[in-house]
C-alpha positions in Angstrom: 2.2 -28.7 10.8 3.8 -27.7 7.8 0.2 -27.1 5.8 -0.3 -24.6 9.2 3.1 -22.6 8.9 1.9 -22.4 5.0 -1.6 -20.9 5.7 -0.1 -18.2 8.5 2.9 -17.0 6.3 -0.2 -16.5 3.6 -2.6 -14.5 5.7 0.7 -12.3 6.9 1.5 -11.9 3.2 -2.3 -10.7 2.4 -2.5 -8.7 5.6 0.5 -6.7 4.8 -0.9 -6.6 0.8 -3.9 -4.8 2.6 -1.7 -2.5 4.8 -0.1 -1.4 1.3 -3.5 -0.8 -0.8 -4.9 0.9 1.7 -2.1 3.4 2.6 -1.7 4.3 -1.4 -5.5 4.8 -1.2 -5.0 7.3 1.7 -2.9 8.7 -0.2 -4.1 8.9 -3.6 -7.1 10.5 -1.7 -5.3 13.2 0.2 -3.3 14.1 -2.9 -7.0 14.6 -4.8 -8.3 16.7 -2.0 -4.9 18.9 -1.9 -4.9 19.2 -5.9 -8.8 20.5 -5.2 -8.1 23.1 -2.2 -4.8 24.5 -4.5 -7.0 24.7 -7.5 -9.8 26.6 -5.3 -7.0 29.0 -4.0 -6.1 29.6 -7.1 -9.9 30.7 -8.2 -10.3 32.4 -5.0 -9.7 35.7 -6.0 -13.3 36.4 -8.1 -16.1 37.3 -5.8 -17.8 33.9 -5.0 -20.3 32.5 -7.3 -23.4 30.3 -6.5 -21.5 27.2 -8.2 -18.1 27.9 -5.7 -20.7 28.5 -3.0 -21.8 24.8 -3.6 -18.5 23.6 -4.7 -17.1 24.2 -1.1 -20.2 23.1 0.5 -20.2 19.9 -0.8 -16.0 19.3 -0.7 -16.4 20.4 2.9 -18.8 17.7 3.4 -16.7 15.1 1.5 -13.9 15.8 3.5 -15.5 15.6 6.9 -17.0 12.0 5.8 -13.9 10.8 5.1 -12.0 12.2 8.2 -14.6 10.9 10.5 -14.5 7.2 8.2 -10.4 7.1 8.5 -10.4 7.6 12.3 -13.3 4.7 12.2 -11.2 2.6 10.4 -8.1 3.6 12.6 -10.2 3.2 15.5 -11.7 -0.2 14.5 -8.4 -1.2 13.5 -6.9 -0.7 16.9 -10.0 -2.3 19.1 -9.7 -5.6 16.9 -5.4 -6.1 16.4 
């Protein structure tokens, strides 16, 4: 029983290390896409150019994916607890 009680106190000890990683990741992330949109407010006063045309084409798409992947994870985390 005791080997038992050992292996459960472990996986609690890595699922909580995982709760931790990926909640600085989350964050980590948001900070980079907030650093990005204050650096683009800060450019926004030029007329737009073809390369800020693409630049906020392709962020926009970046930060849909990873919206629509953190509410799968959220999701997927909430069908399988």
């Amino acid at each position: 029983m005791q080997y038992r009680d050992q292996i459960q106190a472990y996986k609690e000890v890595l699922r909580e290390e995982h709760r931790s990683a990926q909640g600085y990741s989350s964050m980590v992330i948001g900070v980079g896409y907030a650093g990005y949109f204050t650096l683009w407010g800060l450019t926004k006063s030029d007329p737009i150019s073809r390369l800020q045309a693409w630049s906020a084409l392709l962020i926009g798409i970046s930060l849909a994916i990873y919206v629509a992947w953190e509410v799968y994870v959220m999701a997927s985390n909430a069908l399988h607890a």
